[in-house]
GUROFI-175531 format. One record per atom (N, C-alpha, C, O, CB): residue number from 0; atom name; x, y, z. Coordinates in Angstrom, 1 decimal. Glycine has a CB too. Layout:
N
SITE; vexvo; sevo; px; py; pz
SITE; NUM; CA; X; Y; Z
...
This chain:
72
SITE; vexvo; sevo; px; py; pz
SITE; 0; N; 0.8; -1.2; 0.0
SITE; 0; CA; 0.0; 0.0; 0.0
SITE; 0; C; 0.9; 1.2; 0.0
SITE; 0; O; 1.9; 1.2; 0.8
SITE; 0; CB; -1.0; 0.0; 1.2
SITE; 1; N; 0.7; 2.4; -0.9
SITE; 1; CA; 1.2; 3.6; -1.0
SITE; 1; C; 1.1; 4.6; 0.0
SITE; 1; O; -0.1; 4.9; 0.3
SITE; 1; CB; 0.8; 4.1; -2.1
SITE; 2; N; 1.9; 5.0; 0.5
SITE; 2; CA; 1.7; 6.0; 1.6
SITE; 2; C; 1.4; 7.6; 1.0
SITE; 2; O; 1.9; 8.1; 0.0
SITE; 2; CB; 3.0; 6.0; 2.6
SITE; 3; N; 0.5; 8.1; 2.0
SITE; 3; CA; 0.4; 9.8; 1.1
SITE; 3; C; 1.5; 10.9; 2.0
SITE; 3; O; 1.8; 10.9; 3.2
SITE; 3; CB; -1.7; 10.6; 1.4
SITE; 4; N; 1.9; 11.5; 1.3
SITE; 4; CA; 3.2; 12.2; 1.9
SITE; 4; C; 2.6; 12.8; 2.8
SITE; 4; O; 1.4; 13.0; 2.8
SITE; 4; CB; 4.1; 13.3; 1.0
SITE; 5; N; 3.6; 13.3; 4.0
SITE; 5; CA; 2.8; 13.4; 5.1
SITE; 5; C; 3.5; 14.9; 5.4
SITE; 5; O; 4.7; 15.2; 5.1
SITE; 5; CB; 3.0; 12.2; 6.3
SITE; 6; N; 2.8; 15.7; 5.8
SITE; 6; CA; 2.0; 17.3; 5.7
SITE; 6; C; 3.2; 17.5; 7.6
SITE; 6; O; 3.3; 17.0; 8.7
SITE; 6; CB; -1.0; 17.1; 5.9
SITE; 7; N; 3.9; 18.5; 6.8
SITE; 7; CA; 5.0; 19.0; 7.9
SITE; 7; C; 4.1; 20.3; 8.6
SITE; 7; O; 3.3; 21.0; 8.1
SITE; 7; CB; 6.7; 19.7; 6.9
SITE; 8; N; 4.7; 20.4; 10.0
SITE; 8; CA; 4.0; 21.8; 11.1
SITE; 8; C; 4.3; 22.8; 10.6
SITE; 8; O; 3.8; 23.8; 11.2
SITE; 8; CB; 4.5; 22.0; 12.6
SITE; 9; N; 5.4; 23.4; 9.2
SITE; 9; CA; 5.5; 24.3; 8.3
SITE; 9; C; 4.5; 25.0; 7.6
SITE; 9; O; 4.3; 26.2; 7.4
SITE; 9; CB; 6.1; 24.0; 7.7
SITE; 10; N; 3.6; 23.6; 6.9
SITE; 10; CA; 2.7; 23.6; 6.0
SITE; 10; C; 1.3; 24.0; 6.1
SITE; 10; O; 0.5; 24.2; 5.2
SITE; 10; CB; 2.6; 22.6; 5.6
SITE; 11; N; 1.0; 24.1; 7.6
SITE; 11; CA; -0.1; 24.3; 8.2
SITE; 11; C; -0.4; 25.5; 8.6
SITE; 11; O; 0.2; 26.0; 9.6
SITE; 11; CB; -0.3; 23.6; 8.9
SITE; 12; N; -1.1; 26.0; 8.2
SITE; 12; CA; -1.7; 27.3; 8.6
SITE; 12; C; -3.3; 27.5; 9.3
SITE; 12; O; -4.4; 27.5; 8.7
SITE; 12; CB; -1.6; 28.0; 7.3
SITE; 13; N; -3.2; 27.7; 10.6
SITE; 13; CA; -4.4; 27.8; 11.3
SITE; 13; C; -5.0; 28.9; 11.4
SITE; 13; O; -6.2; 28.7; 11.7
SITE; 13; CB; -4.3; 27.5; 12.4
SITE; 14; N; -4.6; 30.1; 11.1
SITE; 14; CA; -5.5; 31.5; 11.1
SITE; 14; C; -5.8; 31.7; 9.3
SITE; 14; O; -5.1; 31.8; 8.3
SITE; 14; CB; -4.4; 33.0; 11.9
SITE; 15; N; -6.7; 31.7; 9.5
SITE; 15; CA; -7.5; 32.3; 8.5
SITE; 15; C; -7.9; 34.0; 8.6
SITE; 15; O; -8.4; 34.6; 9.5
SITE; 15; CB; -8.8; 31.4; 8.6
SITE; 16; N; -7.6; 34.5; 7.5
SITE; 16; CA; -7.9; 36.2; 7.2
SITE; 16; C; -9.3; 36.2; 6.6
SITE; 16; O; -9.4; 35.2; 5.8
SITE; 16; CB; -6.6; 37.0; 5.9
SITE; 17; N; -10.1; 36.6; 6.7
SITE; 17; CA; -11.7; 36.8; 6.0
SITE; 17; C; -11.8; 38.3; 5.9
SITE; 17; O; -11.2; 39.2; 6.5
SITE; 17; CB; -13.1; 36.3; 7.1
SITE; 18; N; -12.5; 38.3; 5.0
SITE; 18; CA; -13.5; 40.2; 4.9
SITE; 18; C; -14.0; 40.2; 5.7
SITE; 18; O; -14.1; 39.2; 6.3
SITE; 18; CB; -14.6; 40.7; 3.9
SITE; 19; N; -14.6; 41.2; 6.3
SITE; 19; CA; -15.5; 41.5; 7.4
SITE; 19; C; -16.9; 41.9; 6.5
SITE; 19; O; -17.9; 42.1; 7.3
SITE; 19; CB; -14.8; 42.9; 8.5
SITE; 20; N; -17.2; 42.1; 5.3
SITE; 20; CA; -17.8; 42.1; 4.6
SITE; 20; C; -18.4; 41.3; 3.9
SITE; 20; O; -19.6; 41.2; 4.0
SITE; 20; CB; -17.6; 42.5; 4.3
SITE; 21; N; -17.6; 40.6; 3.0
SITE; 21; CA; -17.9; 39.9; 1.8
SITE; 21; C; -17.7; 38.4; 2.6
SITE; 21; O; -18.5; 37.5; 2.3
SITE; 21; CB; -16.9; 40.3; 0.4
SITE; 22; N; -16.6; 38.1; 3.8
SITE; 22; CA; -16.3; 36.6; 3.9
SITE; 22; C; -15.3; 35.9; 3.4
SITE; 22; O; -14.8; 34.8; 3.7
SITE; 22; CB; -17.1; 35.9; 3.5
SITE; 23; N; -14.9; 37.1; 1.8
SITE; 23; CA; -14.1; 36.4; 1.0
SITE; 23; C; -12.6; 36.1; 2.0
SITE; 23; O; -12.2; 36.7; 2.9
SITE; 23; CB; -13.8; 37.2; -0.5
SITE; 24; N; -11.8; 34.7; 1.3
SITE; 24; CA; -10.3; 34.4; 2.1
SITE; 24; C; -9.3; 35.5; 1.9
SITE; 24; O; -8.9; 35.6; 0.7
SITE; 24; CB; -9.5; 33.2; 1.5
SITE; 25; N; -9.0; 36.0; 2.5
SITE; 25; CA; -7.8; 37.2; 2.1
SITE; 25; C; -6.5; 36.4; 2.4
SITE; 25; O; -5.5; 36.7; 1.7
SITE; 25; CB; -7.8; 38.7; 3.2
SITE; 26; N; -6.3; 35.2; 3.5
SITE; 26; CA; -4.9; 34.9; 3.3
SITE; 26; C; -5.3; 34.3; 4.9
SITE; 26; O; -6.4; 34.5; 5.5
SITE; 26; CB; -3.5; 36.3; 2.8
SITE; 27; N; -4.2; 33.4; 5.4
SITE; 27; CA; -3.7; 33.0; 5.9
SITE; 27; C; -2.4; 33.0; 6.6
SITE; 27; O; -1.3; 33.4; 6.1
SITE; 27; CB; -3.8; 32.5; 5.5
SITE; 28; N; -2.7; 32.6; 8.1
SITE; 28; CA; -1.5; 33.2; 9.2
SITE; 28; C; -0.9; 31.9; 10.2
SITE; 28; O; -1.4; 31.0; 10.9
SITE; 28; CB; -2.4; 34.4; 10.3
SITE; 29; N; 0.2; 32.1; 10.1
SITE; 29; CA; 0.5; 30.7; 11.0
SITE; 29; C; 0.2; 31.0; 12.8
SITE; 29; O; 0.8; 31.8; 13.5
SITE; 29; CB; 2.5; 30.3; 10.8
SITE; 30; N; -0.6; 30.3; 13.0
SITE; 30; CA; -0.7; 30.6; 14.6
SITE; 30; C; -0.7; 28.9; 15.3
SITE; 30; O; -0.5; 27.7; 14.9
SITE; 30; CB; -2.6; 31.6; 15.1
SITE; 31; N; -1.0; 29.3; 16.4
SITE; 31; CA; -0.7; 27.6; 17.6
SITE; 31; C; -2.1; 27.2; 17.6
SITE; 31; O; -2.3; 26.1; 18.2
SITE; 31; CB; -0.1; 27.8; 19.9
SITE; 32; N; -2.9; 27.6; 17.1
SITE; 32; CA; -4.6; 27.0; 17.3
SITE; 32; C; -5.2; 27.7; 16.3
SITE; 32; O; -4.5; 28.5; 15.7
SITE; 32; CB; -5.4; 27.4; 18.7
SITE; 33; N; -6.7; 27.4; 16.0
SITE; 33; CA; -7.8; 28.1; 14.8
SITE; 33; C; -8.1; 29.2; 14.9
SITE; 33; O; -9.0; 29.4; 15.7
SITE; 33; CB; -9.0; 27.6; 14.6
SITE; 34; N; -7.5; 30.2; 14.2
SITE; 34; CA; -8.1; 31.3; 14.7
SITE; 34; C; -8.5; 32.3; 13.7
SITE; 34; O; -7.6; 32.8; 13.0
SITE; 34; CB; -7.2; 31.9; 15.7
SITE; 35; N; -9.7; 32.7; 13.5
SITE; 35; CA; -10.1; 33.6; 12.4
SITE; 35; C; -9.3; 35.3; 12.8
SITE; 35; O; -9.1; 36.0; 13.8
SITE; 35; CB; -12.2; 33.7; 12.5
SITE; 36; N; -9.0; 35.4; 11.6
SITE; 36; CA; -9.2; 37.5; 11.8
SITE; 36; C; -9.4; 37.8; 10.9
SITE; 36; O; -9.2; 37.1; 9.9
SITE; 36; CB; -8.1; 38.6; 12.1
SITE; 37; N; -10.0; 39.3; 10.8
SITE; 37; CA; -11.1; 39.9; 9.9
SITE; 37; C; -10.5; 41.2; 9.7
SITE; 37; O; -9.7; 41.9; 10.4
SITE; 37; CB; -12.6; 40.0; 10.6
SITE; 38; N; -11.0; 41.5; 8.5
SITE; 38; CA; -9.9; 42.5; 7.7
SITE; 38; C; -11.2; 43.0; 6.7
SITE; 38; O; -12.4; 42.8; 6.8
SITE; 38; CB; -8.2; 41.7; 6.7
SITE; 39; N; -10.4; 43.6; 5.7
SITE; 39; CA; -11.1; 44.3; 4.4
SITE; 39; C; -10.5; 44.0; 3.4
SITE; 39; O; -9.3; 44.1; 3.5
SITE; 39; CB; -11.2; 45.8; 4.2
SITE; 40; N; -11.0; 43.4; 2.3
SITE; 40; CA; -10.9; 43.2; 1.1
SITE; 40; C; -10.3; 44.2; 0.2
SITE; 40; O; -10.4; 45.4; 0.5
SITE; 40; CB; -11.9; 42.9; 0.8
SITE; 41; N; -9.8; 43.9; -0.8
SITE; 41; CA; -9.5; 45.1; -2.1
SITE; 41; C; -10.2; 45.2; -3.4
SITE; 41; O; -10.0; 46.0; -4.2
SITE; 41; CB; -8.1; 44.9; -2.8
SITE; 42; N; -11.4; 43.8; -3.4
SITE; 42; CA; -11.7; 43.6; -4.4
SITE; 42; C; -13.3; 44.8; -4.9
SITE; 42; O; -14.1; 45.5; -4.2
SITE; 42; CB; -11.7; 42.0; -4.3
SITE; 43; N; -13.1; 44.5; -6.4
SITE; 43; CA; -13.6; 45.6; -6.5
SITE; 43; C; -15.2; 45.7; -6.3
SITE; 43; O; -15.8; 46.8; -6.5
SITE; 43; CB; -13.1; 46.1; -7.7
SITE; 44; N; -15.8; 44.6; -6.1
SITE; 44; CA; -17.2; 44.4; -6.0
SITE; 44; C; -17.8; 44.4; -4.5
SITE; 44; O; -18.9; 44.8; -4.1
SITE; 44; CB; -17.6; 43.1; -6.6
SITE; 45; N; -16.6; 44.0; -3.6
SITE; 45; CA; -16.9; 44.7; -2.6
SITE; 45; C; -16.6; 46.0; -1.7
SITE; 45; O; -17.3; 46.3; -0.7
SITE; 45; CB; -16.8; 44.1; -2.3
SITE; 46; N; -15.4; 46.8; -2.4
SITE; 46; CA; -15.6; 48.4; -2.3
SITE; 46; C; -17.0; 48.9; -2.5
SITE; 46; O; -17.7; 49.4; -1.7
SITE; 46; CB; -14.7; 49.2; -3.5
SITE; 47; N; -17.4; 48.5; -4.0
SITE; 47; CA; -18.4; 49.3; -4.2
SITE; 47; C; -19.6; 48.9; -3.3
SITE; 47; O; -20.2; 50.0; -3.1
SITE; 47; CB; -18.8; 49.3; -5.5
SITE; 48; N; -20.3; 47.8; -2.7
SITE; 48; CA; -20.8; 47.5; -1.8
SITE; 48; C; -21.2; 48.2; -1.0
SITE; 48; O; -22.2; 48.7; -0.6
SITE; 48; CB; -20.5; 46.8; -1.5
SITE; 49; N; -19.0; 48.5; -0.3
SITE; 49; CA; -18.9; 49.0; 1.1
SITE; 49; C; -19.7; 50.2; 0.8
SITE; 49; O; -20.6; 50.5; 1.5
SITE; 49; CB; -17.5; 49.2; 1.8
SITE; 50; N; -19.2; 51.1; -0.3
SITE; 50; CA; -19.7; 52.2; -0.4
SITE; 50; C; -21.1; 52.4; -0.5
SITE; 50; O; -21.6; 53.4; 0.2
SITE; 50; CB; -19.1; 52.8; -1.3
SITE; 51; N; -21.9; 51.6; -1.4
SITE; 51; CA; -23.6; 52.2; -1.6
SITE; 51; C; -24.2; 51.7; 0.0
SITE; 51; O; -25.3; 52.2; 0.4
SITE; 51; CB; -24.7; 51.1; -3.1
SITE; 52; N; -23.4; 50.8; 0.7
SITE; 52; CA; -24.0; 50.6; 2.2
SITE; 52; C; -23.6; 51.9; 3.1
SITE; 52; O; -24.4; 52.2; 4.0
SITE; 52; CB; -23.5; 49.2; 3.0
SITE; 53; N; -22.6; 52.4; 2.9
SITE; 53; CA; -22.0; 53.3; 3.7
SITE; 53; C; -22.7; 54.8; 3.7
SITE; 53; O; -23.1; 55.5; 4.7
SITE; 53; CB; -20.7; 53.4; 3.3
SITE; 54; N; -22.7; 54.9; 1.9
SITE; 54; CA; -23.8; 56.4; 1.9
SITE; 54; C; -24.6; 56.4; 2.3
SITE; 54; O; -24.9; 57.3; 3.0
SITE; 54; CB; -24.4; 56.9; 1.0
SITE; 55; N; -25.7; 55.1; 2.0
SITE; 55; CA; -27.4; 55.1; 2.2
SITE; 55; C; -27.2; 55.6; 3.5
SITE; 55; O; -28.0; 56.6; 3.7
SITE; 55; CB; -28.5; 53.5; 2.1
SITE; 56; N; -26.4; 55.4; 4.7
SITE; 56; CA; -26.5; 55.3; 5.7
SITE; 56; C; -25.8; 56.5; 6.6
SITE; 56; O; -25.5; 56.4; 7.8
SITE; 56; CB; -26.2; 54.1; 5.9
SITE; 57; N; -25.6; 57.8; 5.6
SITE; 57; CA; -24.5; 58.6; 6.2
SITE; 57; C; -23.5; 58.5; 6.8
SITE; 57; O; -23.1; 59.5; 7.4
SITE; 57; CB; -24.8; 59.1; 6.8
SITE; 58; N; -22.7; 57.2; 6.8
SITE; 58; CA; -21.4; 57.0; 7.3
SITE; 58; C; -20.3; 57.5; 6.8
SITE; 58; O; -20.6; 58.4; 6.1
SITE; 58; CB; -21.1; 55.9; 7.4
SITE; 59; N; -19.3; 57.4; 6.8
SITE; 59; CA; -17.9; 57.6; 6.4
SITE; 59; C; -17.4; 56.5; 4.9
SITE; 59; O; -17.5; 55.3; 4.6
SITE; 59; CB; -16.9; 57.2; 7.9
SITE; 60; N; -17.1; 57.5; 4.2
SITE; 60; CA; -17.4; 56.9; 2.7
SITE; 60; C; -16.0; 55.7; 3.3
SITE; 60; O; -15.0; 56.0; 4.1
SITE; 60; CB; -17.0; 58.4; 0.9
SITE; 61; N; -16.3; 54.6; 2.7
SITE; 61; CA; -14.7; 53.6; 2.8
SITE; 61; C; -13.8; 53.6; 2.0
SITE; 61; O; -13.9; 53.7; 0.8
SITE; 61; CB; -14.8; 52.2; 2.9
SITE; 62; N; -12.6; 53.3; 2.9
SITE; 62; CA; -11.2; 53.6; 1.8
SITE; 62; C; -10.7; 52.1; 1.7
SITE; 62; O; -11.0; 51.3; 2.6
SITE; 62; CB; -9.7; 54.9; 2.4
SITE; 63; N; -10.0; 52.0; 0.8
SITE; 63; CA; -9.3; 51.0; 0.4
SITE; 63; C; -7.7; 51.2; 1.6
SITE; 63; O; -7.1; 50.1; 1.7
SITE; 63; CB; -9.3; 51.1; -1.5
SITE; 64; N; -7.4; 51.7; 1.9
SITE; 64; CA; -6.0; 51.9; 2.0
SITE; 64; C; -5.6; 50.8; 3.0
SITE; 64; O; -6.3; 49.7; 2.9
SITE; 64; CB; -5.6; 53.3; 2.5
SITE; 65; N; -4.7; 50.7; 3.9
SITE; 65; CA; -3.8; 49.3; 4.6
SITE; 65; C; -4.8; 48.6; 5.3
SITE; 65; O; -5.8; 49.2; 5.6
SITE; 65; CB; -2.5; 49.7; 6.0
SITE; 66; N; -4.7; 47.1; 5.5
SITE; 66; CA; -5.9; 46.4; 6.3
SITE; 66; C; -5.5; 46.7; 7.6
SITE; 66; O; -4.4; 47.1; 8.1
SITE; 66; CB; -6.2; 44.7; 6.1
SITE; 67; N; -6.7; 46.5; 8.0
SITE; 67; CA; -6.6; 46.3; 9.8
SITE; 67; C; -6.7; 45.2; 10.4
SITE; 67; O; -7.8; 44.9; 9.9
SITE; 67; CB; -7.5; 46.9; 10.5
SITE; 68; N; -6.5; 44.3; 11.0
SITE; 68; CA; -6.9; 42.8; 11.5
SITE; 68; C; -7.5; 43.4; 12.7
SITE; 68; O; -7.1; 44.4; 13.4
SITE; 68; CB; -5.7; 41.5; 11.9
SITE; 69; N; -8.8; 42.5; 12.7
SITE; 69; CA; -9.5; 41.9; 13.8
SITE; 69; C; -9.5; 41.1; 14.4
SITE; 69; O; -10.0; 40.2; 13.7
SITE; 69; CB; -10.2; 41.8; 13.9
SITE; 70; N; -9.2; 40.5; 15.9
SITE; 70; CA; -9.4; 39.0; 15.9
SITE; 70; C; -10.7; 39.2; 16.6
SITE; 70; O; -11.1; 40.1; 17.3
SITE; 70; CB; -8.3; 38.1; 16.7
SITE; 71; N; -11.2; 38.1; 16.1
SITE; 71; CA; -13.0; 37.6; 16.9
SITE; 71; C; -12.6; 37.0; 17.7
SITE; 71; O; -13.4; 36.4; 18.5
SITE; 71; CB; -14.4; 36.6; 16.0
């Protein structure tokens, strides 16, 4: 029987990056346990989102510029 190559503590990545918006994966973080953090996207369908949610609502128009992490 063939063995499946076996997956080094390098290869693993337990934090996950999400949008705080959309959900989409932004990337991945090596940590000691599962841990989500939440950021902003660059993409362009969800800028414009952020923005028609942001006006309707008189908020602060959103910028694209450096992410921020969140941890939940």
């Amino acid at each position: 029987m063939e063995r499946s190559p076996r997956v080094t503590e390098k290869e693993v990545h337990l934090g996950t990056i999400l949008c705080k918006h959309c959900h989409h994966v932004i990337g991945t973080q090596d940590t000691r346990k599962v841990t989500v953090y939440y950021s902003e996207c660059s993409h362009e369908h969800c800028l414009d989102g952020r923005g028609r949610s942001l006006a309707a609502d008189g908020s602060a128009v959103a910028s694209a510029g450096s992410h921020t992490i969140f941890e939940a």
